[in-house]
C-alpha positions as CSV (number, residue, x, y, z in Angstrom):
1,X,102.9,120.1,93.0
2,X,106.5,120.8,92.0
3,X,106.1,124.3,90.9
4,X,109.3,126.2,92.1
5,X,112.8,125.1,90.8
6,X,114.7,122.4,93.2
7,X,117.8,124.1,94.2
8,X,121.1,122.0,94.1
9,X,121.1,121.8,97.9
10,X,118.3,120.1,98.3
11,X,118.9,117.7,95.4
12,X,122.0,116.8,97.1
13,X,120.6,116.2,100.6
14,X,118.4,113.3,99.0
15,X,120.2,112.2,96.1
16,X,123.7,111.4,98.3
17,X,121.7,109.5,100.8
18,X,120.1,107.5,98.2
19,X,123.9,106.9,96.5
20,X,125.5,105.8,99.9
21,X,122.6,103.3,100.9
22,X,122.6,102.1,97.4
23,X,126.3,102.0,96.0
24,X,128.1,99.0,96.5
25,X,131.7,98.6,96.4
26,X,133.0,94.8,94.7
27,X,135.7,93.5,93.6
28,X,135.7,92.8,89.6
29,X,134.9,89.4,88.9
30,X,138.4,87.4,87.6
31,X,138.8,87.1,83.9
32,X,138.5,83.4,82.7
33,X,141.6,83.8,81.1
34,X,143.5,84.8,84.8
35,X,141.9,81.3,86.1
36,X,143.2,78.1,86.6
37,X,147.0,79.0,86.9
38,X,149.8,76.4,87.2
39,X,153.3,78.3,88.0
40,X,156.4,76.9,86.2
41,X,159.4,78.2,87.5
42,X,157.9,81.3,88.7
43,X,155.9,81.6,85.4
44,X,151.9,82.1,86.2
45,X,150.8,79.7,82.9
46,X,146.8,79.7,82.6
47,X,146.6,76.4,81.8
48,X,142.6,76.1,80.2
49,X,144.0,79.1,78.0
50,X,146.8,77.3,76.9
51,X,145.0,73.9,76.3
52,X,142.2,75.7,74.3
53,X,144.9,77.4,72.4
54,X,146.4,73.9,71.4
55,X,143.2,72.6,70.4
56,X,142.8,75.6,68.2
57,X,145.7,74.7,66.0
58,X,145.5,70.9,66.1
59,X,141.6,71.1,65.2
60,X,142.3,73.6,62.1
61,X,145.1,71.8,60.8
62,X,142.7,69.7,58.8
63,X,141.4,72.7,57.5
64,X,144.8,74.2,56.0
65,X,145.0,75.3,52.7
66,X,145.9,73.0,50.1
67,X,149.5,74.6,49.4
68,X,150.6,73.0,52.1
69,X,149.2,69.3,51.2
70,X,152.0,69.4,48.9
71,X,154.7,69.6,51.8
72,X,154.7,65.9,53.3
73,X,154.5,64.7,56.8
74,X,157.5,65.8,58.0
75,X,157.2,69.6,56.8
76,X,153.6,69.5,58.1
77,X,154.5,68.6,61.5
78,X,156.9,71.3,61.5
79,X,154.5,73.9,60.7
80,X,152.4,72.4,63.1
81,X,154.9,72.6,65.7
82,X,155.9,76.2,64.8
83,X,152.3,77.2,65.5
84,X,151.8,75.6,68.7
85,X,154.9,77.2,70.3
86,X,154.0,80.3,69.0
87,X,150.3,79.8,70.1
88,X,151.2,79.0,73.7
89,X,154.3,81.0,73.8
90,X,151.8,84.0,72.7
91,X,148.9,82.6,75.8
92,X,151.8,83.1,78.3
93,X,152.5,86.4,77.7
94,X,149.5,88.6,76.7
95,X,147.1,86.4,78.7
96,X,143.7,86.5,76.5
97,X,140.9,85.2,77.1
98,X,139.4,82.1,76.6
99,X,137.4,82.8,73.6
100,X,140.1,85.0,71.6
101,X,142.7,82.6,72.2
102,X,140.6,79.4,71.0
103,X,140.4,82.0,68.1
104,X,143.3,83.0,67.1
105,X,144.9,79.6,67.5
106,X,141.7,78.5,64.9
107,X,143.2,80.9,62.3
108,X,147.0,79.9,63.2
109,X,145.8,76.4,62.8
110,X,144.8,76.6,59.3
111,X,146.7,79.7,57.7
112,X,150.4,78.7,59.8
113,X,151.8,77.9,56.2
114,X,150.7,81.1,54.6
115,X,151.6,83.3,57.3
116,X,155.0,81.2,57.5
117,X,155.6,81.9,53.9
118,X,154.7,85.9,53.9
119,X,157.2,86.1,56.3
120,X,159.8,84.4,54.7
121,X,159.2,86.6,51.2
122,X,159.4,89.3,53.6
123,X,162.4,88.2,55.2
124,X,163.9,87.2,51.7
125,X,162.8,91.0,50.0
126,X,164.3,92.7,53.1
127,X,167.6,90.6,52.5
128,X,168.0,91.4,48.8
129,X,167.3,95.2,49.3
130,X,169.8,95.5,51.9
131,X,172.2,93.8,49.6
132,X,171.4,95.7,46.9
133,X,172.1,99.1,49.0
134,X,175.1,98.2,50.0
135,X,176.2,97.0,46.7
136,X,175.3,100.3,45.9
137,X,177.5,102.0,48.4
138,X,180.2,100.2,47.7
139,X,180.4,100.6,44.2
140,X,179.9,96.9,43.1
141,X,177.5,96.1,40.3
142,X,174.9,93.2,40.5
143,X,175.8,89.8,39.2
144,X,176.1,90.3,35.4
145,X,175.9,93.8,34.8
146,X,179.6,94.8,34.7
């Protein structure tokens, strides 16, 4: 039936027909995590994002490695606290959605302490090396070598 070769003219004339009756032009559907805003002072907060990210942590916490049993109350709470702010403070800017953030405040929830304490031996190694450079520079020797 189709013997000869269709030439490009012809498979235009009924393939853009078929494309204009056919296409259909809609706008994206919002992202869950761009719904339910509440604006503070000017600040769009997506307010299910934020509470799901709270409910992260606060649900994980009694999941937390045992380290941090060895902390008290008082510590705890602070790690607790850290993480929330972080958490939400994290929501407002980069707007994720629903799922990730629930997610990633899961793994905040019950590895805050560890991540809390890399950072400070990375905050404590940077310290001492910068000392130790500029010791250098200087001339000064470290404590008890002189």
């Amino acid at each position: 039936m189709f013997d000869a070769p269709l030439s490009f003219t012809k498979f235009l004339s009924g393939w853009l027909p078929a494309l204009a009756v056919t296409a259909t032009v809609e706008p994206p559907a919002p992202r869950l995590g761009d719904l339910f805003l509440i604006h503070l002072g000017g600040l769009p907060v997506p307010i299910v994002t934020c509470v799901l990210g709270a409910l992260g942590i606060l649900l994980a916490r009694p999941f937390a490695r045992r380290s941090e049993a060895e902390l008290g109350w008082p510590l705890k709470l602070l790690v607790t606290a850290i993480m929330l702010i972080t958490a939400e403070l994290w929501i407002i800017e980069s707007r994720p959605g629903w799922l990730f953030a629930f997610i990633v405040a899961i793994g905040m929830g019950f590895s805050g302490y560890s991540l809390l304490e890399v950072f400070g031996d990375q905050v404590k190694d940077f310290a001492r090396d910068a000392f130790a450079k500029a010791r250098a520079t200087i001339g000064i020797s470290p404590k008890g070598k002189d």
